[in-house]
Each structure stands twice: as C-alpha cells, then as structure tokens.
PDB file of N, H, CA, C and O in Angstrom:
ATOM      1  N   UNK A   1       0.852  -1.178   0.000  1.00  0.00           N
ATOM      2  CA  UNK A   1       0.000   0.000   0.000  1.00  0.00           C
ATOM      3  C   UNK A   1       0.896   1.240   0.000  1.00  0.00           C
ATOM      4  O   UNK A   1       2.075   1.341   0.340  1.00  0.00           O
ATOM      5  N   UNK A   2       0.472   1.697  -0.232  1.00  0.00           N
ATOM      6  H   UNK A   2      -0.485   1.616  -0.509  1.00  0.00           H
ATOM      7  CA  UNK A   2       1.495   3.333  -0.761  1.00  0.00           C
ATOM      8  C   UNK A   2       0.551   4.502   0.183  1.00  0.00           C
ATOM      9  O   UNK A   2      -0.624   4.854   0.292  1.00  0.00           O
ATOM     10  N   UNK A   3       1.544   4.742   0.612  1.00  0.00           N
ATOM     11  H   UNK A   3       2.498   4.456   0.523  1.00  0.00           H
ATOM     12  CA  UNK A   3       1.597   6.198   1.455  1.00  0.00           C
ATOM     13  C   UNK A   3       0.584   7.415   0.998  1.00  0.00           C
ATOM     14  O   UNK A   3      -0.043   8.089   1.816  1.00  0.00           O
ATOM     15  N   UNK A   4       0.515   7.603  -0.472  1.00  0.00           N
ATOM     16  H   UNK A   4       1.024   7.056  -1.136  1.00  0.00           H
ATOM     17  CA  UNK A   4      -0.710   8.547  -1.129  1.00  0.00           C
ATOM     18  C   UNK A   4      -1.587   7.782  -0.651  1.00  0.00           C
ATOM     19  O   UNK A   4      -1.887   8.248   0.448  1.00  0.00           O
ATOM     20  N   UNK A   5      -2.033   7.079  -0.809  1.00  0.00           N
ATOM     21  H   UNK A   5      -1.789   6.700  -1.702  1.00  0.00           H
ATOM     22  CA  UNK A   5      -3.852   6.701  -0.679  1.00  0.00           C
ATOM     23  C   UNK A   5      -4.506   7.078   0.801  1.00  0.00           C
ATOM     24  O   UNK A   5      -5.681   7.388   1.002  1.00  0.00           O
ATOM     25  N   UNK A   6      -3.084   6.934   2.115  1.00  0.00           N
ATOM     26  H   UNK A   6      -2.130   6.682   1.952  1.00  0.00           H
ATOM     27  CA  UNK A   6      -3.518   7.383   2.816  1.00  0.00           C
ATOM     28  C   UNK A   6      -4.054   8.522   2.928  1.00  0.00           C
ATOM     29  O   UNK A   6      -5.144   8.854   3.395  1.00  0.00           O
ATOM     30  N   UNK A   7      -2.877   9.354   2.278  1.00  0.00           N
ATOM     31  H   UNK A   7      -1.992   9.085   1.898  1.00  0.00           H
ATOM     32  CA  UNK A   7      -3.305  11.071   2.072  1.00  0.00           C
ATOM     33  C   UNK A   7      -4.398  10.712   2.092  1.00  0.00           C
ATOM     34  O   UNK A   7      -5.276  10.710   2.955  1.00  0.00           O
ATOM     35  N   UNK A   8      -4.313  10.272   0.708  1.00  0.00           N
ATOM     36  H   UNK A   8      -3.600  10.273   0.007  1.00  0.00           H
ATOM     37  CA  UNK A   8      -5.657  11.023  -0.028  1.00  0.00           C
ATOM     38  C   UNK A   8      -7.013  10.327   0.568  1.00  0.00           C
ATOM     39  O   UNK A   8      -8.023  10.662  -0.051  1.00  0.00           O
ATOM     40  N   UNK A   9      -7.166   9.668   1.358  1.00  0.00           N
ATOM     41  H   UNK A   9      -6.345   9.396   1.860  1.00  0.00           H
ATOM     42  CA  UNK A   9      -8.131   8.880   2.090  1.00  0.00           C
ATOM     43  C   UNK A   9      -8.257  10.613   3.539  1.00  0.00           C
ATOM     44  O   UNK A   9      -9.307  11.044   4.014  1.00  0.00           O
ATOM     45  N   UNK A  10      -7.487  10.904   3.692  1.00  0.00           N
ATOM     46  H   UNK A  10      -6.634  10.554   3.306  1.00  0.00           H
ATOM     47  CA  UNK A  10      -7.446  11.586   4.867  1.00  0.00           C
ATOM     48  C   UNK A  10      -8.009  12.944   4.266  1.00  0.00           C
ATOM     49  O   UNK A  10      -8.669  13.598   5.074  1.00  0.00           O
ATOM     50  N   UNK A  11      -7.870  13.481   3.010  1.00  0.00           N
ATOM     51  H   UNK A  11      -7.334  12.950   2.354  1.00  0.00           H
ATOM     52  CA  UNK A  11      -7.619  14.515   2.099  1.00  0.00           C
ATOM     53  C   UNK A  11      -9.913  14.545   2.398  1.00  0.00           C
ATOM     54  O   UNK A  11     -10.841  15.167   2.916  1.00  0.00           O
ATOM     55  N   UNK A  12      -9.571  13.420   1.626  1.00  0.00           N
ATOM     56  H   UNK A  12      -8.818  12.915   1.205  1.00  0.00           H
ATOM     57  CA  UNK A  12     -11.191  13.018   1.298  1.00  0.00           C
ATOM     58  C   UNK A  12     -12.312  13.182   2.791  1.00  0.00           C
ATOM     59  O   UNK A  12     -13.531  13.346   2.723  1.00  0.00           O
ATOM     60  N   UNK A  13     -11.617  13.098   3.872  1.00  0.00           N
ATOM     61  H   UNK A  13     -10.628  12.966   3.927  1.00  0.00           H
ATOM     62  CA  UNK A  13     -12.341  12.746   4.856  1.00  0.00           C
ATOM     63  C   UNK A  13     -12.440  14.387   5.649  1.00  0.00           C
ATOM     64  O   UNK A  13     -13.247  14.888   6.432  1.00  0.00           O
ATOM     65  N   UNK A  14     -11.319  14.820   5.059  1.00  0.00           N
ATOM     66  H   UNK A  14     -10.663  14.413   4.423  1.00  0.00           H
ATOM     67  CA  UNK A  14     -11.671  16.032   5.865  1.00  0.00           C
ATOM     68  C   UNK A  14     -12.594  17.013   4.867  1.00  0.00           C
ATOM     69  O   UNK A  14     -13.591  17.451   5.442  1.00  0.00           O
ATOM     70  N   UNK A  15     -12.481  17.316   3.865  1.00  0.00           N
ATOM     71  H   UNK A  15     -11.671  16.961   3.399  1.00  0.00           H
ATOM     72  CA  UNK A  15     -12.687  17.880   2.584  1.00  0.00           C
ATOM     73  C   UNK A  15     -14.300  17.607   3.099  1.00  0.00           C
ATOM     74  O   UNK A  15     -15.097  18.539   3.212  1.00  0.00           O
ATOM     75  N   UNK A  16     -14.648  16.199   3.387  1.00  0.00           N
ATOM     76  H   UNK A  16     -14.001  15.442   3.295  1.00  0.00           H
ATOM     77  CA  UNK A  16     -16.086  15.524   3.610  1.00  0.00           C
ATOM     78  C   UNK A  16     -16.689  16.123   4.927  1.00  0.00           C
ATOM     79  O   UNK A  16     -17.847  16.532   5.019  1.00  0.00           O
ATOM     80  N   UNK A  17     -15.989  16.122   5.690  1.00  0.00           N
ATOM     81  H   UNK A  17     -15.049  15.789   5.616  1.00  0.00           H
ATOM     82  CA  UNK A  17     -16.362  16.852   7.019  1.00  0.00           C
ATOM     83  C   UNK A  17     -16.772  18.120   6.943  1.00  0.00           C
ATOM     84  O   UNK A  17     -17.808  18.493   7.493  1.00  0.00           O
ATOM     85  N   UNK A  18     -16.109  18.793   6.352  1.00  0.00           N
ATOM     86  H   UNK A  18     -15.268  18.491   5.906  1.00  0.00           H
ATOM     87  CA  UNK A  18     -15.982  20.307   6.524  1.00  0.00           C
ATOM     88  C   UNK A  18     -17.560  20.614   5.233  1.00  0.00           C
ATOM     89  O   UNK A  18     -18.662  21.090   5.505  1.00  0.00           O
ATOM     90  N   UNK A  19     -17.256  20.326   4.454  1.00  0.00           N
ATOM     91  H   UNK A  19     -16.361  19.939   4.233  1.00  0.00           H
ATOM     92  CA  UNK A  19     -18.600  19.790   3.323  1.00  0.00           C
ATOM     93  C   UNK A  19     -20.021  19.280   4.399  1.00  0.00           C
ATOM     94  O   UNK A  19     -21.178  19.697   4.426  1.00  0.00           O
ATOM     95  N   UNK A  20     -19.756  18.879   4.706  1.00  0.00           N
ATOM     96  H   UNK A  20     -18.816  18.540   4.683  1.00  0.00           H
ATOM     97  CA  UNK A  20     -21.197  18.454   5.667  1.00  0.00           C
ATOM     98  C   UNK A  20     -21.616  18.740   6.706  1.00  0.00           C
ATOM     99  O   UNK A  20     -22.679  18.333   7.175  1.00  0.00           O
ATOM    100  N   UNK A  21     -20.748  19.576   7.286  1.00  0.00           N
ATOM    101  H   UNK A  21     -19.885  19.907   6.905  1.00  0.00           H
ATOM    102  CA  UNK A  21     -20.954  20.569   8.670  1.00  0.00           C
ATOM    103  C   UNK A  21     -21.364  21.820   8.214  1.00  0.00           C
ATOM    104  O   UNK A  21     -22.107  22.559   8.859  1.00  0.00           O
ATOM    105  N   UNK A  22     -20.626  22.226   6.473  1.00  0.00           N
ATOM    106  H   UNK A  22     -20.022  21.625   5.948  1.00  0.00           H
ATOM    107  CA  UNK A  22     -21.578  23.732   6.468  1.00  0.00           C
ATOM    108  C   UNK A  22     -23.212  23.281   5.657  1.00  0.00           C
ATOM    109  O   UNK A  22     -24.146  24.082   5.668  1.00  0.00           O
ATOM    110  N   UNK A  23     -23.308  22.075   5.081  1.00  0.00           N
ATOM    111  H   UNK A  23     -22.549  21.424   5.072  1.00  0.00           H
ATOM    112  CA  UNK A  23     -24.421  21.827   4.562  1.00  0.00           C
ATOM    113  C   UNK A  23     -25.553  21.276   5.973  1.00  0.00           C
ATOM    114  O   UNK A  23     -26.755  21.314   5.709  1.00  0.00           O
ATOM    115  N   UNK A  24     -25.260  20.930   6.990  1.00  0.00           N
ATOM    116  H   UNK A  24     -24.284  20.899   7.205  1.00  0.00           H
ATOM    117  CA  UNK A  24     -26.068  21.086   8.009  1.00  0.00           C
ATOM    118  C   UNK A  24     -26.382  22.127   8.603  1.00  0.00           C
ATOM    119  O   UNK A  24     -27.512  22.283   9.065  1.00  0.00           O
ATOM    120  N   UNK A  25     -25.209  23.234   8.716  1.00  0.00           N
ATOM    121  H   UNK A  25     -24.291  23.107   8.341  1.00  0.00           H
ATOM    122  CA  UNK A  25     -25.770  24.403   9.327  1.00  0.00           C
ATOM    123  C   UNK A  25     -26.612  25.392   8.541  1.00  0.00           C
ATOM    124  O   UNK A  25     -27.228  26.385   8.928  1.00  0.00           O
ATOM    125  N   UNK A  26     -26.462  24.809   7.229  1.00  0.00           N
ATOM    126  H   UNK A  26     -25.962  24.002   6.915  1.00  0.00           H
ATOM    127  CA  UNK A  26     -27.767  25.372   6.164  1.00  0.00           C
ATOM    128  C   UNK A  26     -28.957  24.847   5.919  1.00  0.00           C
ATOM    129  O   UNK A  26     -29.800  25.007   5.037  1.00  0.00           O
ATOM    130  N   UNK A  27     -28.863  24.152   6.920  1.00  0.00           N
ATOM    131  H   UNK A  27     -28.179  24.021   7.637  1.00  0.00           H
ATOM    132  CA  UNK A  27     -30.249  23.363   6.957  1.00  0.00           C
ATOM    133  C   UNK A  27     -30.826  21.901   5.483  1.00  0.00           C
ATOM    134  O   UNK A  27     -31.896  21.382   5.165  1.00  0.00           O
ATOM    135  N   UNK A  28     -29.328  21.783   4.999  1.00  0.00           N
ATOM    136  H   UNK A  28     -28.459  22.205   5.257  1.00  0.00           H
ATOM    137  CA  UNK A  28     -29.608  21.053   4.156  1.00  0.00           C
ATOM    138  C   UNK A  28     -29.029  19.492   4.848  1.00  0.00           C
ATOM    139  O   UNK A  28     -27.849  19.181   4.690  1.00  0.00           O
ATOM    140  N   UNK A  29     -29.888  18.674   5.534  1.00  0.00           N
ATOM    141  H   UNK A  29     -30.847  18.926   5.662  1.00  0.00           H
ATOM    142  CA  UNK A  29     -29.193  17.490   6.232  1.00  0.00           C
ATOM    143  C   UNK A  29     -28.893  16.649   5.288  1.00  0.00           C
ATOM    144  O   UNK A  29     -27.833  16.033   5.398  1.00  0.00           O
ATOM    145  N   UNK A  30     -29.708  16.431   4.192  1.00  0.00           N
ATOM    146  H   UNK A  30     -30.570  16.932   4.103  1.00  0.00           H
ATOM    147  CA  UNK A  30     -30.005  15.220   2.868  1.00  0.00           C
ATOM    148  C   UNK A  30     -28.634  15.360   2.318  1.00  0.00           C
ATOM    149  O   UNK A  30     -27.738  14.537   2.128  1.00  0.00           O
ATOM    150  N   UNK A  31     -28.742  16.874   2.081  1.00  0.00           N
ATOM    151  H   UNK A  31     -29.470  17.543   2.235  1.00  0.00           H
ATOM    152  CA  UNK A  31     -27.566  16.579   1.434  1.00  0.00           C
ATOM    153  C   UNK A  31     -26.275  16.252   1.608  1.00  0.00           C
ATOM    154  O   UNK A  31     -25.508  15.575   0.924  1.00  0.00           O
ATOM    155  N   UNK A  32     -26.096  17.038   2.987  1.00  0.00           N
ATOM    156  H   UNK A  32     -26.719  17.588   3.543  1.00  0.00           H
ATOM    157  CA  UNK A  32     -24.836  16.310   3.646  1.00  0.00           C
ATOM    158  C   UNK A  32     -24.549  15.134   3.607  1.00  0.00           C
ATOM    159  O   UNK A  32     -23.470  14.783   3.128  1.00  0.00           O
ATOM    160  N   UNK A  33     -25.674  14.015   4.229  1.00  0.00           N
ATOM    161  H   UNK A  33     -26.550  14.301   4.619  1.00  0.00           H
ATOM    162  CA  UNK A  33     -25.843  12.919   4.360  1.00  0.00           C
ATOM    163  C   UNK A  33     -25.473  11.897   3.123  1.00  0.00           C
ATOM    164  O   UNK A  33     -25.115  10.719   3.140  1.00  0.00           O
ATOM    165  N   UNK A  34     -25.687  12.754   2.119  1.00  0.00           N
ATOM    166  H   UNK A  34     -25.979  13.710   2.105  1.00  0.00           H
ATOM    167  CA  UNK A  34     -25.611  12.402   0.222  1.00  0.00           C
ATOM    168  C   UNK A  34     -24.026  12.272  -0.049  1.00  0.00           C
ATOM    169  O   UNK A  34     -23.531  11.291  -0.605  1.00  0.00           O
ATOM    170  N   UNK A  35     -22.980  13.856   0.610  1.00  0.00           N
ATOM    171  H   UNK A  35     -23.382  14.653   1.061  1.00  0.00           H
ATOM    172  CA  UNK A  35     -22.075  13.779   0.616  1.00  0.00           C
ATOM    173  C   UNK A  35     -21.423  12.717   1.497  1.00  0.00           C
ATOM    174  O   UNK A  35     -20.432  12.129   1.064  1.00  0.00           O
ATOM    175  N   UNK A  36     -21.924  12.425   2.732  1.00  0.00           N
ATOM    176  H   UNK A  36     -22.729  12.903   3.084  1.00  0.00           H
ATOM    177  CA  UNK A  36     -20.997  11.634   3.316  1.00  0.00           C
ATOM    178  C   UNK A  36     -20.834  10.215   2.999  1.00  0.00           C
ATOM    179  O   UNK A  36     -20.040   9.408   3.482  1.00  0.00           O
ATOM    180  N   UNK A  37     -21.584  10.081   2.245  1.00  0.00           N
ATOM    181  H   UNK A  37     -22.229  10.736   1.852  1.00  0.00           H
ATOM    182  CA  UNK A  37     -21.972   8.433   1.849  1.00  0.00           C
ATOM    183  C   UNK A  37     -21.378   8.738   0.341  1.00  0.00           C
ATOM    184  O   UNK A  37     -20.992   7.621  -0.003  1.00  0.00           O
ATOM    185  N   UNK A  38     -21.097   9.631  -0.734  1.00  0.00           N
ATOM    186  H   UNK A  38     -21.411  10.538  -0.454  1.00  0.00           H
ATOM    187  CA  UNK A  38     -20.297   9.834  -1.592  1.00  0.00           C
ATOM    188  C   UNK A  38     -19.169   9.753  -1.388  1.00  0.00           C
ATOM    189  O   UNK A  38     -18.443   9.116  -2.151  1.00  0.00           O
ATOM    190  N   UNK A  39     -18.616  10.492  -0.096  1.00  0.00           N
ATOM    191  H   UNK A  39     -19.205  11.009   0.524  1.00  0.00           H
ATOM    192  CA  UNK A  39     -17.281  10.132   0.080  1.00  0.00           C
ATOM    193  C   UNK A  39     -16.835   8.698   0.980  1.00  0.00           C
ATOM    194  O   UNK A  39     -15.682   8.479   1.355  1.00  0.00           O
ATOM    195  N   UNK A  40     -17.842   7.919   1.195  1.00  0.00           N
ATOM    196  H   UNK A  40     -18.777   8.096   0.890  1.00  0.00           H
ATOM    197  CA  UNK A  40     -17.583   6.614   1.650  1.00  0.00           C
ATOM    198  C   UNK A  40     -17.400   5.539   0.552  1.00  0.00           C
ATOM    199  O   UNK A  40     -16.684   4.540   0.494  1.00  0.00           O
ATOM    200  N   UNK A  41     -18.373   6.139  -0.373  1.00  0.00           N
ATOM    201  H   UNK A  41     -18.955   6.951  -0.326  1.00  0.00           H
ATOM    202  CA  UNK A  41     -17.998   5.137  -1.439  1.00  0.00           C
ATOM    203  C   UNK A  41     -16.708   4.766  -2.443  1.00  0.00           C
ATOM    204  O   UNK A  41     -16.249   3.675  -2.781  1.00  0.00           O
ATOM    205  N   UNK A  42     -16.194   6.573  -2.880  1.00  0.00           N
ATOM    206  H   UNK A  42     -16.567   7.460  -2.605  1.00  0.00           H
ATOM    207  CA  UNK A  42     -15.339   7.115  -2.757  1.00  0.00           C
ATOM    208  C   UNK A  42     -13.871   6.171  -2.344  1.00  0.00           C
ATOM    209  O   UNK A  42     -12.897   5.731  -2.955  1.00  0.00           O
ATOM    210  N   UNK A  43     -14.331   6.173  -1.079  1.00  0.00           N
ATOM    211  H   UNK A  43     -15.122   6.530  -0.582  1.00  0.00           H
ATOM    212  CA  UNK A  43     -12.787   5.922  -0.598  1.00  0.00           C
ATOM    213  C   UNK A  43     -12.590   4.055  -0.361  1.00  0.00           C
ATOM    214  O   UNK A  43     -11.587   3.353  -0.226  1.00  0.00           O
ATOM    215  N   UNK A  44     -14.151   3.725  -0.396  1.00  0.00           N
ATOM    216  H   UNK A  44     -14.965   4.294  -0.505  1.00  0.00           H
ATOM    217  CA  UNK A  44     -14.140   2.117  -0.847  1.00  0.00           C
ATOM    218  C   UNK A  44     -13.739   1.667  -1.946  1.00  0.00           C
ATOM    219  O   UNK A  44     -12.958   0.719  -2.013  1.00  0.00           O
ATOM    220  N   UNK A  45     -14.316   2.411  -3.185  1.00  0.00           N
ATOM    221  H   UNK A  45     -14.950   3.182  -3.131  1.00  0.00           H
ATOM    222  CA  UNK A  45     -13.390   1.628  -4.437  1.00  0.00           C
ATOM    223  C   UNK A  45     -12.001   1.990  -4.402  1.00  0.00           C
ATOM    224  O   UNK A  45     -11.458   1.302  -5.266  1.00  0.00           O
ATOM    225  N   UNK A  46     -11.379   2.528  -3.989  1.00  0.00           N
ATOM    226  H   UNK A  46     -11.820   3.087  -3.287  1.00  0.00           H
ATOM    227  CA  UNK A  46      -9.720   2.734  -3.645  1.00  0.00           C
ATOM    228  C   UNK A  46      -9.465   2.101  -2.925  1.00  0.00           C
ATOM    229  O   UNK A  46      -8.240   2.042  -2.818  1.00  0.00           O
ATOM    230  N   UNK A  47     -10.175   1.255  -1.999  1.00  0.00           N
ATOM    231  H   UNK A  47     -11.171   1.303  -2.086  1.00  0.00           H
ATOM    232  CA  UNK A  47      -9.605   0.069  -1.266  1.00  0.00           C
ATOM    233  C   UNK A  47      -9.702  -1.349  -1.375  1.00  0.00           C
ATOM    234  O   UNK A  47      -8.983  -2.281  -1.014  1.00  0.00           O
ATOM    235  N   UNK A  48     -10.835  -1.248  -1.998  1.00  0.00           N
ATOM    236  H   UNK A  48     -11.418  -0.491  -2.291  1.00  0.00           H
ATOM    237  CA  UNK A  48     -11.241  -2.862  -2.102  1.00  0.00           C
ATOM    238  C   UNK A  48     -10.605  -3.457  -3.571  1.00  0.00           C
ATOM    239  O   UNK A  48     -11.283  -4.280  -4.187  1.00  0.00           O
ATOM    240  N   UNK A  49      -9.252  -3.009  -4.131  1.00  0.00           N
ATOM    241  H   UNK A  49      -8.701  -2.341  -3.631  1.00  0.00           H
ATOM    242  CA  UNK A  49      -8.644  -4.268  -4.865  1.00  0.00           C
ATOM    243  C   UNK A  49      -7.430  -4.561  -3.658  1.00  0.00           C
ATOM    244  O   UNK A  49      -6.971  -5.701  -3.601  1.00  0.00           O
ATOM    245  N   UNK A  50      -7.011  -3.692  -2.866  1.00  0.00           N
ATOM    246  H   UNK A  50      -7.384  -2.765  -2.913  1.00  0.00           H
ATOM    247  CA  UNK A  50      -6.103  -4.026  -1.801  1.00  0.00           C
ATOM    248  C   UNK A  50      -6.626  -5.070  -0.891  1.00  0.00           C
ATOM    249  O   UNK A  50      -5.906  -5.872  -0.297  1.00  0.00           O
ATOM    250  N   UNK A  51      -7.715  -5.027  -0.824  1.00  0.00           N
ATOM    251  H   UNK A  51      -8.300  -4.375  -1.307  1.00  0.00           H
ATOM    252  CA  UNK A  51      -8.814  -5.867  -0.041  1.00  0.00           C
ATOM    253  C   UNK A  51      -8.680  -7.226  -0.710  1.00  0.00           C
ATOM    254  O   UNK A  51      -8.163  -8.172  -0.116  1.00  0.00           O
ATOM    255  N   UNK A  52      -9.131  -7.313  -1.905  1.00  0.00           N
ATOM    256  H   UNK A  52      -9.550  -6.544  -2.387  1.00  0.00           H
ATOM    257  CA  UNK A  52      -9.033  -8.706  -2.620  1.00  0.00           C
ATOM    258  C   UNK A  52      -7.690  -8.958  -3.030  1.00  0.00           C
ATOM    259  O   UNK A  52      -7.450 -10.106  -3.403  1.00  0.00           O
ATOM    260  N   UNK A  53      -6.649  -8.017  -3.038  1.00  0.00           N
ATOM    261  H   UNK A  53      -6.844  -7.084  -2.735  1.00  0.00           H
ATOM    262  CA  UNK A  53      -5.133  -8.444  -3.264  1.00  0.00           C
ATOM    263  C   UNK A  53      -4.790  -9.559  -1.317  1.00  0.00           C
ATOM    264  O   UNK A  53      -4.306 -10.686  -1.219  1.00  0.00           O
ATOM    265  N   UNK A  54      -5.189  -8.801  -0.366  1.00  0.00           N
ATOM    266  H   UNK A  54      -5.582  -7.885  -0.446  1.00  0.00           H
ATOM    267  CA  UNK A  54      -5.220  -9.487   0.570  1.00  0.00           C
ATOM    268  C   UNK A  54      -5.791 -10.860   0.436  1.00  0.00           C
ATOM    269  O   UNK A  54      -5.088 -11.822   0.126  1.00  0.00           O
ATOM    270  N   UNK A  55      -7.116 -10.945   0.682  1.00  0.00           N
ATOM    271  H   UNK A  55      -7.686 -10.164   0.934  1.00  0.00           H
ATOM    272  CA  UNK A  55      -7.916 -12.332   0.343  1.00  0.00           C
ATOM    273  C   UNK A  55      -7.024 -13.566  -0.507  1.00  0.00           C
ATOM    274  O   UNK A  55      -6.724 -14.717  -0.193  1.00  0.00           O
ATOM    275  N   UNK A  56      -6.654 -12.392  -2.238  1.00  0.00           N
ATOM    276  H   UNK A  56      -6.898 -11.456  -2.493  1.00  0.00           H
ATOM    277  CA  UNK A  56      -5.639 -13.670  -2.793  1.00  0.00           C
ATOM    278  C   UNK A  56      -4.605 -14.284  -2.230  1.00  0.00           C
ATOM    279  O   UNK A  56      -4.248 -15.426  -2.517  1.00  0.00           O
ATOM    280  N   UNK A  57      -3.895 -13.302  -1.117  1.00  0.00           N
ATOM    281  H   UNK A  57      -4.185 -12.374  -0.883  1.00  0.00           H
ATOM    282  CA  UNK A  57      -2.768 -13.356  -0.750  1.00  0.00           C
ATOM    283  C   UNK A  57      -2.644 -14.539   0.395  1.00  0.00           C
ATOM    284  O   UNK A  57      -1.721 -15.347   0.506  1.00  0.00           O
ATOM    285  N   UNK A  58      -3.850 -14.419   1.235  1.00  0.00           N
ATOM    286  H   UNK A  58      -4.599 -13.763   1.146  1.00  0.00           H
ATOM    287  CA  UNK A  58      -4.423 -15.293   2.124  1.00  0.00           C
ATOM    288  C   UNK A  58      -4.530 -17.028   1.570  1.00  0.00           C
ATOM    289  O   UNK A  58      -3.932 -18.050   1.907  1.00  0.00           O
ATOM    290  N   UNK A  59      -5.551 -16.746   0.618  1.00  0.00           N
ATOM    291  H   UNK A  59      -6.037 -15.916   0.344  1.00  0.00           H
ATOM    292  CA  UNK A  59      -6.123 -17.803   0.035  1.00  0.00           C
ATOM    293  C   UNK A  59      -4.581 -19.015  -0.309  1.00  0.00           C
ATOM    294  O   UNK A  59      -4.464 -20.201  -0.001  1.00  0.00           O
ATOM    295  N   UNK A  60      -3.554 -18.042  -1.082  1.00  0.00           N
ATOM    296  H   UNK A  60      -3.649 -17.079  -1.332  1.00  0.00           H
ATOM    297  CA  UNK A  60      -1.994 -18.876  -1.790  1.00  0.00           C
ATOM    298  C   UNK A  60      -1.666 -19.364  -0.481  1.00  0.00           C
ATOM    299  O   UNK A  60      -1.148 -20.473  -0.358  1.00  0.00           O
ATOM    300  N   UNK A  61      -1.895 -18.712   0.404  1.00  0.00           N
ATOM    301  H   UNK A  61      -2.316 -17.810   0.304  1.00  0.00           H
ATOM    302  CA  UNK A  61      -0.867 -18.669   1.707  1.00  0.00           C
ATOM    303  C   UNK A  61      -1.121 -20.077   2.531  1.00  0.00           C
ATOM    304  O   UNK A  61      -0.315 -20.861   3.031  1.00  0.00           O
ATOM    305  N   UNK A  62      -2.764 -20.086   2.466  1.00  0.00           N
ATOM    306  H   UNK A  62      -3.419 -19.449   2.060  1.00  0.00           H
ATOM    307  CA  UNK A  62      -3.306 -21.452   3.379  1.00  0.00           C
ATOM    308  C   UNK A  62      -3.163 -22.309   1.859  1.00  0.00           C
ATOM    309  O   UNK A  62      -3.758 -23.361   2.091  1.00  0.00           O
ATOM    310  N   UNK A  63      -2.800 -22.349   0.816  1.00  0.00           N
ATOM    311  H   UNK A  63      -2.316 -21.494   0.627  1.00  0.00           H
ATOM    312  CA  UNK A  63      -3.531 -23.095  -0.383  1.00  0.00           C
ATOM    313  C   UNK A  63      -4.995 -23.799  -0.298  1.00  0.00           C
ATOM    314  O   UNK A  63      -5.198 -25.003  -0.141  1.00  0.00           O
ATOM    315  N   UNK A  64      -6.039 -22.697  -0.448  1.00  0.00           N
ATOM    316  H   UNK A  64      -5.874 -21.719  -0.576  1.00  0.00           H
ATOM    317  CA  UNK A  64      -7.083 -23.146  -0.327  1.00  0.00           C
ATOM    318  C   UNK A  64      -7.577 -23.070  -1.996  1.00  0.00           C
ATOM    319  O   UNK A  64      -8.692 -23.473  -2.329  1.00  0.00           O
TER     320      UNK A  64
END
C-alpha cells in the first residue's frame, strides 16, 4: 500500500467533514448525508482491490 492513498483517504475525509458541517448548518441534512456516503464510497473503491489483493494473498498462503 502506498503512502498517497492514505493522504488522499485523509484529504477526502476532511474535505467531507468540513462539506457536511456547512451543509447542516444550512439546513440542508439530505444533502450532507448524500455527501458523506459519496465520500464513503469514494474511498471504498480505492480500497477494495487491496482488499481482494489481501484475500488472494491469504487464500496462496493457506492453499485453499
């Protein structure tokens, strides 16, 4: 795993925070709520081939 993704996992999370704290204090909750689950998804497809690189890695390891 490489050191950017953290960034940018961290980049994303604050960027998301700050995004959904002024869209609540505008009385828009939906949308916040829209954003925060955008940036969850977001930061899932950037993880989940590391995820299944694990699993493969697992799987060789026990030879299942």
């Amino acid at each position: 795993m490489d050191i950017n993704l953290i960034f940018r996992i961290a980049a994303v999370g604050i960027l998301v925070s700050v995004v959904s704290q002024v869209l609540k204090h505008s009385g828009r909750e939906e949308l916040a709520f829209l954003t925060s689950l955008a940036g969850l998804v977001l930061v899932l497809f950037w993880i989940v081939p590391y995820i299944s690189d694990l699993f493969h890695a697992i799987k060789s390891l026990f030879s299942l």
